[in-house]
C-alpha positions as CSV (number, residue, x, y, z in Angstrom):
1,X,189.8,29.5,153.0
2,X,186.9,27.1,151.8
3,X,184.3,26.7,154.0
4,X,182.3,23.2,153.5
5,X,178.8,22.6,154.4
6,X,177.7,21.9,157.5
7,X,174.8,20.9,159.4
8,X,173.3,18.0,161.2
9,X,174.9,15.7,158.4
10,X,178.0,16.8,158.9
11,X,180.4,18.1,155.6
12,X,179.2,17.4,151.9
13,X,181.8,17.6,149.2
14,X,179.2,15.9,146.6
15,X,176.0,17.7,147.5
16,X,172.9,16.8,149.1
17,X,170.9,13.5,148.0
18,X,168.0,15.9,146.7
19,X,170.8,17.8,144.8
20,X,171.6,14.7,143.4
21,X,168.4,13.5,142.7
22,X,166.9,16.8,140.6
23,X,170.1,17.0,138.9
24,X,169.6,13.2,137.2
25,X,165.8,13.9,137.2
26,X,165.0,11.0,140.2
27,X,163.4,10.6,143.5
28,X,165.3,11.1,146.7
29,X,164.3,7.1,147.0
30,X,167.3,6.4,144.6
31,X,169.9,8.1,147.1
32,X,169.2,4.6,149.1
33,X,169.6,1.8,147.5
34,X,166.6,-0.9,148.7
35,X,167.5,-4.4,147.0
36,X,163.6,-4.9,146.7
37,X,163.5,-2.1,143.9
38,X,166.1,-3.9,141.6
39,X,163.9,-7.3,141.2
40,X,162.1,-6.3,138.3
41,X,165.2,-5.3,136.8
42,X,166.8,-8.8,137.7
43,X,163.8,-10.9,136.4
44,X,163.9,-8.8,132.9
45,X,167.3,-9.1,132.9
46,X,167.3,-12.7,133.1
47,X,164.8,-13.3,131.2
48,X,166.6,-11.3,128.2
49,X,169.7,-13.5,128.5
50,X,167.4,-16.6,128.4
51,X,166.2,-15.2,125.4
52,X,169.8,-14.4,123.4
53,X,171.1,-17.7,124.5
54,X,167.4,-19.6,123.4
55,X,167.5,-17.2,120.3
56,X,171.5,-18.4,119.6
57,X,171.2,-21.9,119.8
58,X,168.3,-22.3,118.0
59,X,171.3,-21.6,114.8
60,X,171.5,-25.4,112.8
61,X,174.7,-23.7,111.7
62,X,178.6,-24.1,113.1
63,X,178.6,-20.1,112.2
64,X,176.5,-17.8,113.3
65,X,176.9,-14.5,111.0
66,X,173.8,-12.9,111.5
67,X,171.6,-11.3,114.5
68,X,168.8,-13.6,112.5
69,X,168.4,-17.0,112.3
70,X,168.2,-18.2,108.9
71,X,164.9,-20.0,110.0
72,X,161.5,-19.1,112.2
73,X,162.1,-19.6,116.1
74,X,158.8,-20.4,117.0
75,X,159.8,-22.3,120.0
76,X,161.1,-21.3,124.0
77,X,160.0,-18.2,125.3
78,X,158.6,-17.8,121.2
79,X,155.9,-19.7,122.4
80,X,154.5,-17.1,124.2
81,X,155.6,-14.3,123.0
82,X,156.3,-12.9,119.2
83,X,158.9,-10.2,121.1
84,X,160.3,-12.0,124.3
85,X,163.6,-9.9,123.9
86,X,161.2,-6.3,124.0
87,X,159.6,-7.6,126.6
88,X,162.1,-8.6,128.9
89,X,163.9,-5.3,128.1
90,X,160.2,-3.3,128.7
91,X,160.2,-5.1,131.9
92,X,163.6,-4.2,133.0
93,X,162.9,-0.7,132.3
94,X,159.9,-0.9,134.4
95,X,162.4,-2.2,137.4
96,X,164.2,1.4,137.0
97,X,160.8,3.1,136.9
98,X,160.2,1.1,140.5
99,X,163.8,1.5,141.4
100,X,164.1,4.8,140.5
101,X,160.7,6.3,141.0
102,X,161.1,8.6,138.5
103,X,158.5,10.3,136.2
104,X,161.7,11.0,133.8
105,X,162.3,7.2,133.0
106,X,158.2,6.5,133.3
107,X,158.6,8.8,130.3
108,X,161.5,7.1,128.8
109,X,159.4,3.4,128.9
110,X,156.2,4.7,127.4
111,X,158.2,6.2,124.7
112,X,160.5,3.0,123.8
113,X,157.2,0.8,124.1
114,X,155.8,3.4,121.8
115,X,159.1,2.7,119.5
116,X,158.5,-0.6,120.0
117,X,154.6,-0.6,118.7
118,X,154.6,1.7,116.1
119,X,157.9,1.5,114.5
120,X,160.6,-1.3,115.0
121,X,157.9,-4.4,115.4
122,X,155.5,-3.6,112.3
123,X,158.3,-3.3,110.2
124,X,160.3,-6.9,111.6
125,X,156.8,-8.0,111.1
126,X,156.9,-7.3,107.8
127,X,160.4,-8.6,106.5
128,X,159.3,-11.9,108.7
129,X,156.4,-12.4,106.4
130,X,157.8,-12.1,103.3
131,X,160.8,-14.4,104.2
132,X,159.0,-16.8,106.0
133,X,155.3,-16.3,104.5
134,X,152.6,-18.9,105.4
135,X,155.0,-20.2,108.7
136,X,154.8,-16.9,110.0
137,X,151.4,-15.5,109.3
138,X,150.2,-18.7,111.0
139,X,152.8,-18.2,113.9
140,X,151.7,-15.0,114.3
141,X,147.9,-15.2,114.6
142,X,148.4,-18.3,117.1
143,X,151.1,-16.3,119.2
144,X,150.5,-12.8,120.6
145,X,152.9,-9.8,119.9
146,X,153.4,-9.4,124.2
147,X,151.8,-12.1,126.2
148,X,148.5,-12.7,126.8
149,X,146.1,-10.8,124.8
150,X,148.1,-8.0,123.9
């Protein structure tokens, strides 16, 4: 006979909420859901699929074969910002940090901002200068790499 857990919570097949929580490396906060926690996470999703559709129709051609435009988009949410698509996806993973309150996915953000800085950007940065040369060195020192100073 299988006995099941009791107490003032009545059975639990799954586990307690803290059970859950260490095992994914969370707060107890994410066993209830509080709608508030998920607006970052909406605003840098939006602002992401702003960014795709902006980023897509700024093609001149019927076919679009590439991730890359065949031309500098300098315009939209390129106007401020070199990495709009980064930083909406930064700021939706700072919506799981809130949502979440985890020190695990803290972690995961400082690490993929990290990527961001030191790796991925520098060398786009690169191949961006020597296809588009002059238009993009001059882009790029009157446009910030984040938004605002950074």
């Amino acid at each position: 006979m299988g006995h099941h857990r009791t107490g003032n919570h009545g059975p639990s097949a799954v586990g307690s909420c803290q059970d859950r929580a260490s095992h994914w490396l969370v707060s107890t906060n994410s066993c209830m859901v509080e709608p508030h926690r998920l607006v970052a996470v909406a605003i840098g999703l939006g602002f992401y699929a702003y960014c795709l559709v902006f980023h897509y129709r700024s093609y001149k051609a019927a076919i679009r074969v590439s991730f890359s435009p065949p031309h500098l988009v300098v315009a939209g949410p390129y106007r401020i910002s070199r990495n709009p698509m980064y930083v909406s996806g930064l700021f939706t993973w700072l919506g799981w940090v809130v949502f979440y309150g985890s020190p695990a996915v803290l972690v995961a953000l400082v690490l993929l901002w990290s990527g961001f800085t030191f790796r991925v950007i520098p060398h786009e940065e690169r191949q961006l200068e020597a296809l588009f040369g002059d238009d993009y060195r001059e882009y790029k020192r009157s446009v910030r790499r984040w938004i605002g100073r950074y």
